[in-house]
C-alpha positions in Angstrom: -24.0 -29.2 53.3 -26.3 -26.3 52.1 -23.2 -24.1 53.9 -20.8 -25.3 52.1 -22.4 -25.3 48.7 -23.0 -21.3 49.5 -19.5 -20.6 50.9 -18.3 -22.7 47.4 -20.5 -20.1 45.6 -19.1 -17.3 47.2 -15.7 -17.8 46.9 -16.1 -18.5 42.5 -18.1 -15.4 42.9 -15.8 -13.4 44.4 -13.0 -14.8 42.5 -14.6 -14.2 39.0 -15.6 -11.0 40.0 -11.7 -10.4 40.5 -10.5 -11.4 37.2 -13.0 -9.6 35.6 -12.4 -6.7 37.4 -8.3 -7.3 36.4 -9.4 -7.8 33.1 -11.3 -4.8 32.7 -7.8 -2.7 34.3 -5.8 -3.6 32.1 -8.2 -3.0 28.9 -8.7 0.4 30.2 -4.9 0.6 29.8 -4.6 -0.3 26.6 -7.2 1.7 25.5 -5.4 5.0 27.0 -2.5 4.5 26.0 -1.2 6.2 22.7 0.0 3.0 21.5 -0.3 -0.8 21.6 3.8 -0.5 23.0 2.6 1.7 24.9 -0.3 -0.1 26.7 1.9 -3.6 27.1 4.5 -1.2 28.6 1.9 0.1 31.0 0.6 -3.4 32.1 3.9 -4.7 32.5 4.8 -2.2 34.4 1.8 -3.0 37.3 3.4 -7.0 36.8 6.4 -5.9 37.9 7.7 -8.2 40.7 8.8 -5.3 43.2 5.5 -3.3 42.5 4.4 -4.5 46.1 1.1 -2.3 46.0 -0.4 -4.2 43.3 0.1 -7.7 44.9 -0.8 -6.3 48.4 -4.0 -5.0 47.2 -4.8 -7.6 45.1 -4.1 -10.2 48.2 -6.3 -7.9 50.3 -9.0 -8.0 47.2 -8.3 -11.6 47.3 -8.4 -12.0 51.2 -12.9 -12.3 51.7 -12.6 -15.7 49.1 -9.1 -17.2 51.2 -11.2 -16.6 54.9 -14.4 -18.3 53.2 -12.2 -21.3 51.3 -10.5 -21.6 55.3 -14.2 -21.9 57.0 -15.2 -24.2 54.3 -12.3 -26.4 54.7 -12.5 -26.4 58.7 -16.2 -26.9 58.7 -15.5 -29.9 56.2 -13.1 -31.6 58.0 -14.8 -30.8 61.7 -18.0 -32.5 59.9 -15.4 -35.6 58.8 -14.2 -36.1 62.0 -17.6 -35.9 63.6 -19.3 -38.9 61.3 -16.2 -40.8 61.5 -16.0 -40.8 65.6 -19.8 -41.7 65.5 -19.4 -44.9 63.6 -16.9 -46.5 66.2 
């Protein structure tokens, strides 16, 4: 369990990290912009649906927390299986 409780850690770790790391992106964008228009224009320009190189880094920024959440849930349900099959 004490893996589990790590790999749990890591992944809000990892995933706060993230959003602060967003968050601190888009406040530098405001700030250099000339204007507030401006600075909205400039984030929702990065939002844009086709802008493919933000949501591919992102997911690849993203991709350490998915593989951990995957060899949490694997080693959860492996442990399941194993404690159910040795009370028969």
């Amino acid at each position: 369990m004490t893996a589990d409780r790590a790999l749990t850690w890591f992944i809000r770790i990892w995933i706060g990290l993230l959003l602060i790391l967003l968050a601190m992106s888009f406040a530098k964008m405001m700030v250099a912009a000339p204007t507030f228009r401006d600075g909205l224009a400039r984030i929702r320009d990065e939002l844009e649906p086709f802008n493919f190189r933000f949501y591919l880094t992102g997911f690849l920024a993203l991709s350490p927390a998915l593989l951990a959440l995957s060899w949490r849930d694997r080693r959860r349900r492996r442990a399941r299986n194993s404690s159910s099959s040795d009370t028969r």
